[in-house]
FIDOTI-770144 format. One record per residue (C-alpha): x, y, z; residue number from 1. Coordinates in nm, 3 decimals. Layout:
<sites>
SITE       c1       c2       c3   nr
SITE        X        Y        Z  NUM
...
</sites>
This chain:
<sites>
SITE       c1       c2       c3   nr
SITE   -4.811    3.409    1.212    1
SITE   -5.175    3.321    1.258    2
SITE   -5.376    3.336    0.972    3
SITE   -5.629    3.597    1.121    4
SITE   -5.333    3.827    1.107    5
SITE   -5.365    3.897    0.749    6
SITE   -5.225    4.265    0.705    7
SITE   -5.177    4.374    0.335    8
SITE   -4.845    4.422    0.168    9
SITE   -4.775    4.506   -0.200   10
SITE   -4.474    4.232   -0.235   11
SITE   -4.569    3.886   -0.404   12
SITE   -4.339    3.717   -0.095   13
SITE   -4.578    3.877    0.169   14
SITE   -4.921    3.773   -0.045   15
SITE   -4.773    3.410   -0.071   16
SITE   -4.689    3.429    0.322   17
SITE   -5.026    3.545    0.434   18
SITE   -5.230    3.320    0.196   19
SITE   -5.065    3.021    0.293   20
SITE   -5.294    2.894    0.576   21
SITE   -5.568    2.910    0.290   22
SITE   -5.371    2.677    0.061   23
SITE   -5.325    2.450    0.342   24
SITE   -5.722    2.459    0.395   25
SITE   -5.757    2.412    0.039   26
SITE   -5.544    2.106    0.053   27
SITE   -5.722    1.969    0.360   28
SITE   -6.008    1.971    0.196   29
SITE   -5.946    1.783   -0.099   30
SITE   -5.757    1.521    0.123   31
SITE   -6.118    1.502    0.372   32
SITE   -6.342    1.506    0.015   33
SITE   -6.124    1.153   -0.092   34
SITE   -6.255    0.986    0.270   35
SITE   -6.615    1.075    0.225   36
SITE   -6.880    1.139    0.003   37
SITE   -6.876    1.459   -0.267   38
SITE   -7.112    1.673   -0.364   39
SITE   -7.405    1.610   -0.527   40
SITE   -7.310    1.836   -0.880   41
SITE   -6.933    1.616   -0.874   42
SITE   -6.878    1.602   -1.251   43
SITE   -6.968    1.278   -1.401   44
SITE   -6.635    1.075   -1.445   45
SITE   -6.454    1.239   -1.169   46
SITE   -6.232    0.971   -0.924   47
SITE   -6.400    1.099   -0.633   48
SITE   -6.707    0.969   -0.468   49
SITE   -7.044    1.048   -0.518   50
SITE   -7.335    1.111   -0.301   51
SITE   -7.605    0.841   -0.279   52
SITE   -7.957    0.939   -0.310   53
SITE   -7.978    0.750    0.074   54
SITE   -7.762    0.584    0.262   55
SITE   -7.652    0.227    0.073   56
SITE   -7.680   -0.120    0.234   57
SITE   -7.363   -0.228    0.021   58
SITE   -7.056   -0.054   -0.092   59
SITE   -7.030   -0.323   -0.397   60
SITE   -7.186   -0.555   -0.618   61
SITE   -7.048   -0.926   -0.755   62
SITE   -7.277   -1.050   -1.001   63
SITE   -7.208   -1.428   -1.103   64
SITE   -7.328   -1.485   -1.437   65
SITE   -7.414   -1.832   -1.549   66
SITE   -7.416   -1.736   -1.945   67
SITE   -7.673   -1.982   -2.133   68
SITE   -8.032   -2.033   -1.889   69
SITE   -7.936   -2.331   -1.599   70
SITE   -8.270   -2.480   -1.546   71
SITE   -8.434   -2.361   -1.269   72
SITE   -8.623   -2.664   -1.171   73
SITE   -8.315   -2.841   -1.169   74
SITE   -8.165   -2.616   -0.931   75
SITE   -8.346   -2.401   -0.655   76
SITE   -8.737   -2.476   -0.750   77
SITE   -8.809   -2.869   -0.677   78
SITE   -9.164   -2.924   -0.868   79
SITE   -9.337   -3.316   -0.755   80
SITE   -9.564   -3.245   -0.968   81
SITE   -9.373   -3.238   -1.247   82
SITE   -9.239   -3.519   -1.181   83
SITE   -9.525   -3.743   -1.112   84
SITE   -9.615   -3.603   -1.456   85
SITE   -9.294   -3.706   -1.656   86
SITE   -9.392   -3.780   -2.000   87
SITE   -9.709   -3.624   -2.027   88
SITE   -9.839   -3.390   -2.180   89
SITE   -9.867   -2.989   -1.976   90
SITE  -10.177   -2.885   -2.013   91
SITE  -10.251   -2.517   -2.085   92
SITE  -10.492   -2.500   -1.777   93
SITE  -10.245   -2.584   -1.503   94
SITE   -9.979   -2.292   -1.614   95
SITE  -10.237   -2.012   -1.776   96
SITE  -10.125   -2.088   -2.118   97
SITE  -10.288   -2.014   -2.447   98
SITE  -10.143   -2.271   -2.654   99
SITE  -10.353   -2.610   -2.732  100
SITE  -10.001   -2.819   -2.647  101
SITE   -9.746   -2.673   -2.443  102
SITE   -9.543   -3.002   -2.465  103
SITE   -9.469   -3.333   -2.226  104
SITE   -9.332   -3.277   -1.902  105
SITE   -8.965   -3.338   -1.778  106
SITE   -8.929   -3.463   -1.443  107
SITE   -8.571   -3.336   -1.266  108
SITE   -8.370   -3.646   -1.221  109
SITE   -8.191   -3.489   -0.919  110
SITE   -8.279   -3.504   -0.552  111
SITE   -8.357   -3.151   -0.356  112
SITE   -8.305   -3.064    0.018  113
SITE   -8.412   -2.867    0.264  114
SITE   -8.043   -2.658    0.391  115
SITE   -7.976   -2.438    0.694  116
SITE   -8.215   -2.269    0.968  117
SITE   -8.439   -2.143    0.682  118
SITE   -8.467   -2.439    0.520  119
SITE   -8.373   -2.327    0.146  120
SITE   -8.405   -2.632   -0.099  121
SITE   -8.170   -2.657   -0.342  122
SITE   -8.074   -2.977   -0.535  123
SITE   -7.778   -3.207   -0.544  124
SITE   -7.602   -3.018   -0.793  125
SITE   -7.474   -2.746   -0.529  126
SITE   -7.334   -2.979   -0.241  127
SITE   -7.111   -2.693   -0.153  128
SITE   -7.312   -2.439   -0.206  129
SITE   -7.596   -2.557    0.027  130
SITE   -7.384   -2.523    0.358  131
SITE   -7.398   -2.153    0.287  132
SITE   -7.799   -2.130    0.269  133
SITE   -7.856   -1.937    0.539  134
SITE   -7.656   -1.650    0.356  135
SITE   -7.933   -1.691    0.068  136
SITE   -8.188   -1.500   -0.055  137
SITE   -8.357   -1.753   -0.379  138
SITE   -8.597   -1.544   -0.575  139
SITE   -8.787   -1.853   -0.736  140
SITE   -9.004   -1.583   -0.929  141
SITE   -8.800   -1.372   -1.187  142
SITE   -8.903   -1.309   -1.533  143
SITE   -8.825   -1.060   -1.855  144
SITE   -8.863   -1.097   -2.228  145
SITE   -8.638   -1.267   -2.477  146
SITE   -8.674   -1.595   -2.612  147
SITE   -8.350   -1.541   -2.782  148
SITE   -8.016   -1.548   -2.605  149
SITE   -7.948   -1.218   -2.724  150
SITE   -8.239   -1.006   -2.623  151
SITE   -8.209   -1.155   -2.333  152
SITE   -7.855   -1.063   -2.230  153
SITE   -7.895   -0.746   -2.307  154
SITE   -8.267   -0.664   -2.095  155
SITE   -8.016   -0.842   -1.821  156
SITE   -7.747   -0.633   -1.839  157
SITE   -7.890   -0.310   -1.953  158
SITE   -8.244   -0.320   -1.908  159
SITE   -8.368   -0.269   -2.313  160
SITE   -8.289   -0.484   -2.646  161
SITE   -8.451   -0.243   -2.859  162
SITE   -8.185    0.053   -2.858  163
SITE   -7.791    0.028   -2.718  164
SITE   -7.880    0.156   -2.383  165
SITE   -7.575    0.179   -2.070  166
SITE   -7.484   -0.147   -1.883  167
SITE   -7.610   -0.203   -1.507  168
SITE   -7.263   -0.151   -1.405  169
SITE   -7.179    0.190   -1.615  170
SITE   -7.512    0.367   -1.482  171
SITE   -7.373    0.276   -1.098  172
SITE   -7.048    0.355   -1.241  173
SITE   -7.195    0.718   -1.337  174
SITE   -7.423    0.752   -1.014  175
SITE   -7.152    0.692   -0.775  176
SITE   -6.819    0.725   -0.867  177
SITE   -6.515    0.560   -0.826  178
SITE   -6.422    0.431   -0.474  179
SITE   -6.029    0.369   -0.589  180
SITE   -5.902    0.647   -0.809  181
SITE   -5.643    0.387   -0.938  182
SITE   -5.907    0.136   -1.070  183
SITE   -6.204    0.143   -1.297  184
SITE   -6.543    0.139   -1.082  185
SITE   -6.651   -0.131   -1.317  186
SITE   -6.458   -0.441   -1.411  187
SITE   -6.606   -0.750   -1.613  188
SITE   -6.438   -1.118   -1.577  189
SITE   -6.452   -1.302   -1.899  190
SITE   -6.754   -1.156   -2.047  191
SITE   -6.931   -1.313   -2.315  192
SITE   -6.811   -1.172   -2.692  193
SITE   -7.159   -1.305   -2.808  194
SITE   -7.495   -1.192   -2.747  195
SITE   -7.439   -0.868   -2.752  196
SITE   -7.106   -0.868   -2.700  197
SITE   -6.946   -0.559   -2.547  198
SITE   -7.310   -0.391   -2.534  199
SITE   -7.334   -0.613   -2.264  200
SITE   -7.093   -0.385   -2.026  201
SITE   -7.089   -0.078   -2.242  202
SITE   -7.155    0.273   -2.192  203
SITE   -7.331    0.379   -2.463  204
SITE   -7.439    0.769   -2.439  205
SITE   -7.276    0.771   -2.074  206
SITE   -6.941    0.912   -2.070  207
SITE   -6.670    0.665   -2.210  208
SITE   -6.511    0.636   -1.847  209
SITE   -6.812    0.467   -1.703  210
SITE   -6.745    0.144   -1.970  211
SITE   -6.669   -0.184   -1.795  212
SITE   -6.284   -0.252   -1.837  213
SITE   -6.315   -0.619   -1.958  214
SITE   -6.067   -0.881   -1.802  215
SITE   -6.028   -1.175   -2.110  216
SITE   -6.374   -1.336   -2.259  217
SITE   -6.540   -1.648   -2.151  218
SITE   -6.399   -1.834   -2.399  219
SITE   -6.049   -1.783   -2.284  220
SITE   -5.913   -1.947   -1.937  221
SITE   -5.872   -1.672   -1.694  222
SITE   -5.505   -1.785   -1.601  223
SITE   -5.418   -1.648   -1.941  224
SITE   -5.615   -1.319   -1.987  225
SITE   -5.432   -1.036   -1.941  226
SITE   -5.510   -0.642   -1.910  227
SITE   -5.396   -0.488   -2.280  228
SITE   -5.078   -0.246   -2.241  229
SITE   -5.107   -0.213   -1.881  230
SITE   -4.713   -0.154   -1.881  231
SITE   -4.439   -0.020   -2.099  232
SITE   -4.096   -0.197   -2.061  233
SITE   -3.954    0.078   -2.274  234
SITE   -3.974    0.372   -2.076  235
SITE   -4.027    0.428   -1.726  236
SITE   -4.312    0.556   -1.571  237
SITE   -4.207    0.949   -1.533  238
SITE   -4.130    0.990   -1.919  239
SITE   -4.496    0.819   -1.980  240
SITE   -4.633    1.093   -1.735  241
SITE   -4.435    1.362   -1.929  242
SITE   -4.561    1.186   -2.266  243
SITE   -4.937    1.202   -2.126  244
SITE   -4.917    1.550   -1.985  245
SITE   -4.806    1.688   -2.357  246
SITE   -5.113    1.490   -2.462  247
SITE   -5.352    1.569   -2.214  248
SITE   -5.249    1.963   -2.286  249
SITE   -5.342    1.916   -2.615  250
SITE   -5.678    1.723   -2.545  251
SITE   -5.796    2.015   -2.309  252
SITE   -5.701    2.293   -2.574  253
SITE   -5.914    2.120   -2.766  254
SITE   -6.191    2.107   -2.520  255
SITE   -6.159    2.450   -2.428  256
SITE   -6.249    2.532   -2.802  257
SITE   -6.490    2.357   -2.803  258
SITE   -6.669    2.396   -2.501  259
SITE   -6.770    2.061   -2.453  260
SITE   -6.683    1.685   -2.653  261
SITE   -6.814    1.440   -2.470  262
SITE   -6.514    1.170   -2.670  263
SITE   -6.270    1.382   -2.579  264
SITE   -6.412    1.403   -2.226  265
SITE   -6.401    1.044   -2.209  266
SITE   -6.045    1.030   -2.345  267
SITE   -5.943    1.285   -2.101  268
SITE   -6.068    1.063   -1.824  269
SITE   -5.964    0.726   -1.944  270
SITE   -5.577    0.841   -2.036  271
SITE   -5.555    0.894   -1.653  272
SITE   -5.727    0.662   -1.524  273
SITE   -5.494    0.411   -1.720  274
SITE   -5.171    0.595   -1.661  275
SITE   -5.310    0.510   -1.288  276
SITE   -5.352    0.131   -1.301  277
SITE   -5.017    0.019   -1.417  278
SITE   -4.932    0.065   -1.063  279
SITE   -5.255   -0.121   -0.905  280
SITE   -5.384   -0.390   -1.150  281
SITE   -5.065   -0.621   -1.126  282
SITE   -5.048   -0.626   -0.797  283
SITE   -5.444   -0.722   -0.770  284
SITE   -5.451   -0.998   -1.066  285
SITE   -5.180   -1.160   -0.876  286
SITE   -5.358   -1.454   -0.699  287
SITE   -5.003   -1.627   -0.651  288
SITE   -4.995   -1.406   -0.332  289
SITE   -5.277   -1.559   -0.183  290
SITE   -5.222   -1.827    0.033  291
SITE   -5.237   -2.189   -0.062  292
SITE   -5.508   -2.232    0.154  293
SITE   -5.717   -1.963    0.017  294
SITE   -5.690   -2.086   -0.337  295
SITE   -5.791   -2.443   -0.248  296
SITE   -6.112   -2.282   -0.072  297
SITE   -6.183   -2.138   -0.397  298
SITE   -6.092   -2.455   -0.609  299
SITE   -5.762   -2.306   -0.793  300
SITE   -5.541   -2.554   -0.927  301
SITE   -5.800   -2.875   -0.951  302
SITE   -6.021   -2.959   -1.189  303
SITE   -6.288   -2.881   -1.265  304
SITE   -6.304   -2.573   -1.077  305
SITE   -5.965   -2.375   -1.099  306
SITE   -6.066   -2.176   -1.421  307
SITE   -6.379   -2.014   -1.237  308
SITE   -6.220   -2.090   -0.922  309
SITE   -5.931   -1.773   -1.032  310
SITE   -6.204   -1.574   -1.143  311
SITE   -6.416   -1.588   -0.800  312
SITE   -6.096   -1.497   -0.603  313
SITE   -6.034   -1.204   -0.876  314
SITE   -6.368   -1.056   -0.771  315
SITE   -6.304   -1.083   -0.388  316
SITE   -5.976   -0.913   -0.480  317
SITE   -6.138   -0.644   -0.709  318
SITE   -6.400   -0.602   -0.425  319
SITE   -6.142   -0.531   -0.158  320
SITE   -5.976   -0.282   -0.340  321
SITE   -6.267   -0.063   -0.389  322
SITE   -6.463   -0.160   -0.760  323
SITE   -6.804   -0.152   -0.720  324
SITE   -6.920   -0.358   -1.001  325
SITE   -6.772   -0.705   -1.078  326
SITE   -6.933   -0.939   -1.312  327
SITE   -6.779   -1.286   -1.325  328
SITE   -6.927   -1.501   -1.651  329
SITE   -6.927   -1.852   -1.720  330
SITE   -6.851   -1.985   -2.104  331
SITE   -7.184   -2.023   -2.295  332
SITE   -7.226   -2.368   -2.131  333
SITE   -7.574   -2.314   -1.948  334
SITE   -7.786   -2.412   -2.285  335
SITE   -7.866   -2.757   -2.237  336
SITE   -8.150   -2.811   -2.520  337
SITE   -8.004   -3.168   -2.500  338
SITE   -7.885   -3.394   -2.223  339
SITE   -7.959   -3.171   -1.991  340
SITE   -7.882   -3.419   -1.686  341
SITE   -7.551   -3.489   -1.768  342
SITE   -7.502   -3.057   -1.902  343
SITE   -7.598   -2.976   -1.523  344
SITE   -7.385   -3.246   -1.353  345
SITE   -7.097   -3.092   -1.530  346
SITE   -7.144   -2.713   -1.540  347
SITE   -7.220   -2.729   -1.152  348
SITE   -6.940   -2.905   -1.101  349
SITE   -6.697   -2.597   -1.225  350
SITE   -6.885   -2.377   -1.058  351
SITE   -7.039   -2.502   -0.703  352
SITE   -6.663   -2.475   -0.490  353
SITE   -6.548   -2.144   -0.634  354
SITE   -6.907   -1.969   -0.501  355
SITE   -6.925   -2.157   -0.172  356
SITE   -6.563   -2.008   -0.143  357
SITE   -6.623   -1.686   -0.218  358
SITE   -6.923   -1.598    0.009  359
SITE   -6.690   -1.758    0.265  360
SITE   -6.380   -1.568    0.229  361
SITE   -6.598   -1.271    0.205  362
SITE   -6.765   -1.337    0.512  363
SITE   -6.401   -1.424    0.701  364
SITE   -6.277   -1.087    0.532  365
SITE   -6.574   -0.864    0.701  366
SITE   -6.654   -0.823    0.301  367
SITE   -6.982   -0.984    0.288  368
SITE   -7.209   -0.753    0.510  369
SITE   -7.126   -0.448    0.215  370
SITE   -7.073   -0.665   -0.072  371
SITE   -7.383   -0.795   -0.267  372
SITE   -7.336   -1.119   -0.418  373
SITE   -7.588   -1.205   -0.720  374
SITE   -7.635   -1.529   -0.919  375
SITE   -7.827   -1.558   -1.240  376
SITE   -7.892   -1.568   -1.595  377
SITE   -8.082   -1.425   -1.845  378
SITE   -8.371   -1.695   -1.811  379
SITE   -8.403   -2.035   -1.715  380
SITE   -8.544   -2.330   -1.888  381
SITE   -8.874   -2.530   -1.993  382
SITE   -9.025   -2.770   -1.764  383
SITE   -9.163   -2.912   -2.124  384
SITE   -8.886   -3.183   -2.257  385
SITE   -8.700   -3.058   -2.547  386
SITE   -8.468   -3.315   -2.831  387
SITE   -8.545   -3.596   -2.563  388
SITE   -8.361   -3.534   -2.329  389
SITE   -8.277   -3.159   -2.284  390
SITE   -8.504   -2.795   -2.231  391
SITE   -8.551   -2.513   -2.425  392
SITE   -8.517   -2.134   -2.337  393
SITE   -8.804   -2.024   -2.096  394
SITE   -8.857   -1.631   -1.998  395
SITE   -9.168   -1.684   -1.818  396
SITE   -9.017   -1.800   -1.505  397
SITE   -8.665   -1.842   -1.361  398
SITE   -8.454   -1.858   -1.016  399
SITE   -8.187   -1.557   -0.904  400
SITE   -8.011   -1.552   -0.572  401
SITE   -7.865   -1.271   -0.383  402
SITE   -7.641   -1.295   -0.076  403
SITE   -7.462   -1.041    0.200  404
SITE   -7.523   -0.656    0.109  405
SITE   -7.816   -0.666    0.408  406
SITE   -8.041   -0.887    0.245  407
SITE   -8.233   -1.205    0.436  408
SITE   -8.026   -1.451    0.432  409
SITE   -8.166   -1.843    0.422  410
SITE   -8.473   -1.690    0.243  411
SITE   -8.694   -1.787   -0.014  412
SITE   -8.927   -1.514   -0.204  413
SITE   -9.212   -1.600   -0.493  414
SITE   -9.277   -1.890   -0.603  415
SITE   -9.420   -2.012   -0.942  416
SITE   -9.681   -2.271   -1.048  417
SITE   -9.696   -2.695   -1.008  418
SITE   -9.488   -2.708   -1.277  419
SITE   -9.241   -2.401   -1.300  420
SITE   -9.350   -2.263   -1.629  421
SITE   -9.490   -1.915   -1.464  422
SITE   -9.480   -1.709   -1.119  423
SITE   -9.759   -1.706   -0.929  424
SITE   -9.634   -1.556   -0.618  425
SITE   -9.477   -1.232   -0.578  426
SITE   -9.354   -1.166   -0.985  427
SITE   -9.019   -0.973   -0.995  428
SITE   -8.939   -0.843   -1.299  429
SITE   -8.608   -0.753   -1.463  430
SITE   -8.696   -0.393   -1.434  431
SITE   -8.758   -0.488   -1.036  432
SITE   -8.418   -0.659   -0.998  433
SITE   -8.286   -0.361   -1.146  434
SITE   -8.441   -0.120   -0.891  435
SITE   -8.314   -0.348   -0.630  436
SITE   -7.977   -0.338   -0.714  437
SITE   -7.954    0.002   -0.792  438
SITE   -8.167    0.051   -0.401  439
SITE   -7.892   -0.165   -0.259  440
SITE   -7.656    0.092   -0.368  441
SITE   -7.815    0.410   -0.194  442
SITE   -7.953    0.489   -0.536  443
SITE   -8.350    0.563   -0.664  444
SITE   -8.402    0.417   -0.985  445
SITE   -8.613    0.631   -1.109  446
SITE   -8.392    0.953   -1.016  447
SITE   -8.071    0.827   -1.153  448
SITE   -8.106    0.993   -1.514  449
SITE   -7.913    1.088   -1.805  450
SITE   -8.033    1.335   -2.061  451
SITE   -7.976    1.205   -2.386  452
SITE   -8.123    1.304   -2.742  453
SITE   -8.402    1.502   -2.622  454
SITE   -8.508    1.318   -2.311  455
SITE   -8.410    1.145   -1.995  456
SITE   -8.314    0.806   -1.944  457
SITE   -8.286    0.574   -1.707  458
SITE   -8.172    0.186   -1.670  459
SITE   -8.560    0.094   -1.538  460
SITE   -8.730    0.288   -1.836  461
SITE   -9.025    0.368   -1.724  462
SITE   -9.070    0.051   -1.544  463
SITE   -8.953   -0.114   -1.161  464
SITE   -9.043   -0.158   -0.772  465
SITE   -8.770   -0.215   -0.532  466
SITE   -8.818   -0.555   -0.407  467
SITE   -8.898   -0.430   -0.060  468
SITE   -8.928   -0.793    0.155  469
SITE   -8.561   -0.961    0.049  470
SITE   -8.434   -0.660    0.309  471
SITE   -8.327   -0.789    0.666  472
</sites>
C-alpha cells in the first residue's frame, strides 16, 4: 500500500494500517532532528540541539583554570623595564596611577623567548608549552574588578559578584543544548569549593539541568574523585527504569497541576539525564583505556604532572564525546604573595606537560580546529614586590590565552605599559572575553537572555564587544 492510497474505513486495524507511513515520518524525523540543529523555540533543557544565533567556529570549549592569579609578567608579558628598575620605587606617572607610592618594583628572575613563526614570548616556566606557540593566541591585555579572590572568581565565571547570576558554562548550556543526550553539556574538573564555591558553575535562575555536574574539587587528586551514585549494584538497570518511570509519573502529575515549577522541571530533566549516564560516564572516566603512550604525552603516572595530567586527558575525553563546556581547575596554588620564584617554578611544573599534551592530542584527534582551548585566571599579579619576595593580587592587568576553535594561532593581542601594571593597547574586558566565547559558539551575547524577576538577563549585563582581531 502506498501511503497516498489512504481510503477511509471505520475499523481501528484499517486506521492503524493507513496511518502507518505517517508514524514512520514521524519517527524519521525525530531520528534527522538528533543529527542537526532544532528549532529555535526547543524547550530549554531538552537533549536535543539548539540553533545558534550564526554559524559557530567551535563545537566546544576547555577552559584551564589556574585558581589563585599566576603572575603575568612572569609568564607571557616580559617587561626590561621592570627589571632594570628592580628595587625601586613605581612611580605613579609611568602606569597612570593616583596613588603617591605604588610600591618598589620586582624584576622577573626568569628568562623569556621568542617561540614559533609568530614569535610569541613566553618565559622559561612553559618549556613544553612553547613548542605549541604557533597554536596561541596571548591576550597580554585582560582586566575586570576584584581585588579579592572571591569577587573575582565569580565576575570570571559568571560575569557579576553582586547577585548569584548563571555560570559561563550553564548560559551555553541553556543557549545550545546538549550535543550527547547521555552526558551533561557542562562538566567541571575539580572545581574550587572556595571562592564562591559551587556559584562558580551554578545555574542560578536557569533551569536546574543547565548546572555544571562537578567531577571531585581541587583539593582532592583526580585519580580518586568519583561521580556520586552513578550506579546501583542492587538492582539492575530495567527495575531502576521502572522505579524512575513511577516517579517521573508522579513528577509530571504534579506539573500538570501546576502548570509550570520550574524545580520540578529541573528534577524532571536531571532524573533522566542521570538514569542516562550510568551507561556513558564509566566508560569516559576510564583513562586506563588509553594507551600508554597517550598518558605519558599528557604526564600521567610521573610526578609532578600526573594529577593534572588525568584531568587534561578527562577533558579531551569529555570533548570527544560531545560536552561543550569543560573547566579543568588547578588547587588554590597560583597566590604567590611570597616566594613567588620558587611558587612559579613549581606550579608550572604540574601543569606545563599536561597542556602541551592536550592541544597535541587534540590536534592529532582532528579535535582542535572545533574545540576552544582557554587558559586563565581571575587576575594576575603586581609588578610592585610584595612580603619580599612575592606579589600581590592585581586586576588592572593580566595575560589569557586561547588556542584552536578558529582563532590566530602564534598571536599576540594588547599589550600593557613598561611595567605591566595597566593595558594600554587594545583593553579586553571580562565582559569582552565573555562575548568572545559566547561568539565562538555561534551565539550573540547580547541576544542570549533569560527573563528573570521582572527583566532580562544576560551573562555580559549590559556590557561586552566581541574581540573581533583574535579571529583567523
Amino acid at each position: 500500500m502506498r501511503c497516498h492510497d489512504f481510503v477511509p474505513r471505520s475499523t481501528r486495524r484499517a486506521m492503524l494500517r493507513n496511518t502507518a507511513c505517517g508514524f514512520g515520518q514521524l519517527a524519521l524525523t525525530a531520528m534527522l532532528a538528533r543529527e542537526s540543529y532544532a528549532a529555535p523555540d526547543m524547550k530549554a533543557g531538552s537533549d536535543l540541539w539548539q540553533q545558534p544565533h550564526f554559524p559557530p567556529r567551535a563545537k566546544r570549549i576547555i577552559f584551564l583554570f589556574m585558581w589563585g592569579g599566576p603572575s603575568h609578567v612572569d609568564i607571557f608579558d616580559p617587561k626590561p623595564r621592570l627589571n632594570e628598575d628592580d628595587g625601586k620605587p613605581i612611580s605613579p606617572e609611568t602606569v597612570g596611577g593616583e596613588k603617591p607610592v605604588l610600591g618598589n618594583a620586582l624584576g622577573s628572575p626568569f628568562k623569556f623567548a621568542q617561540h614559533g613563526e609568530g614569535g610569541v614570548r613566553i618565559s622559561e616556566l612553559f618549556p613544553q608549552l612553547a613548542q605549541q606557540a604557533d597554536k596561541l593566541c596571548v591576550i597580554r591585555s585582560m582586566h575586570t574588578e576584584g581585588n579579592a579572590h572571591g569577587e573575582a572568581l565569580l565576575r570570571l565565571h559568571t560575569g557579576q559578584a553582586n547577585l548569584v547570576r548563571p555560570s559561563i558554562g550553564a548560559w551555553l548550556s541553556y543557549g545550545l543544548g546538549s550535543e550527547n543526550e547521555n552526558l551533561p553539556a557542562y562538566i567541571t574538573i575539580s572545581p574550587p569549593r572556595g571562592h564562591g564555591g559551587v556559584q562558580n558553575y551554578g545555574s542560578a535562575f536557569l533551569p536546574a539541568i543547565h548546572q555544571g555536574t562537578a567531577i571531585g574539587s581541587a583539593e582532592t587528586p583526580i585519580a580518586q574523585a568519583r561521580v556520586s551514585h552513578i550506579g546501583n549494584s542492587r538492582i539492575d538497570h530495567n527495575q531502576q527504569r521502572a522505579q524512575l518511570d513511577l516517579i517521573q509519573s508522579l513528577n509530571r502529575q504534579h506539573l500538570t497541576a501546576t502548570t509550570t515549577d520550574r524545580g520540578i522541571e529541573g528534577l524532571i530533566a536531571n532524573y533522566e539525564l542521570a538514569y542516562r549516564m550510568q551507561t556513558t560516564i564509566p566508560q569516559v572516566m576510564n583513562i586506563e583505556q588509553e594507551t600508554r603512550e597517550t598518558q605519558e604525552l599528557y604526564g600521567v603516572g610521573i610526578a609532578p604532572t600526573d594529577n593534572f595530567g588525568r584531568q587534561c586527558l578527562l577533558a579531551r575525553k569529555f570533548a570527544e564525546a560531545g560536552v561543550r563546556y569543560i573547566q579543568v581547575s588547578t588547587d588554590y596554588t597560583w597566590d604567590h604573595h611570597k616566594k613567588v620564584k620558587e611558587g612559579l617554578i613549581e606550579e608550572s611544573a604540574k601543569v606545563d606537560r599536561p597542556i602541551a599534551g592536550l592541544l597535541t592530542d587534540l590536534e592529532r584527534r582532528g579535535l582542535l580546529d572545533e574545540t576552544l582551548v582557554v587558559w586563565g585566571s581571575e587576575f594576575g599579579r603586581t609588578p610592585m614586590v610584595e612580603n619580599g619576595d612575592g606579589r600581590n593580587h592585581h586586576p588592572k592587568a593580566f595575560t589569557m590565552w586561547m588556542a584552536g576553535g578558529g582563532v590566530r594561532g602564534g598571536f599576540t593581542f594588547g599589550s600593557t605599559d613598561d611595567f605591566g601594571y595597566r593595558p594600554v593597547e587594545n583593553p579586553v574586558h571580562m565582559h569582552d572575553l565573555h562575548a568572545t566565547l559566547l561568539y565562538a559558539m555561534g551565539i550573540d551575547h547580547q541576544r542570549l537572555t533569560y527573563r528573570h524577576a521582572g527583566r532580562d538577563f544576560r551573562l555580559t549585563d549590559v556590557h561586552g564587544n566581541v574581540v573581533h582581531q583574535i579571529w583567523a
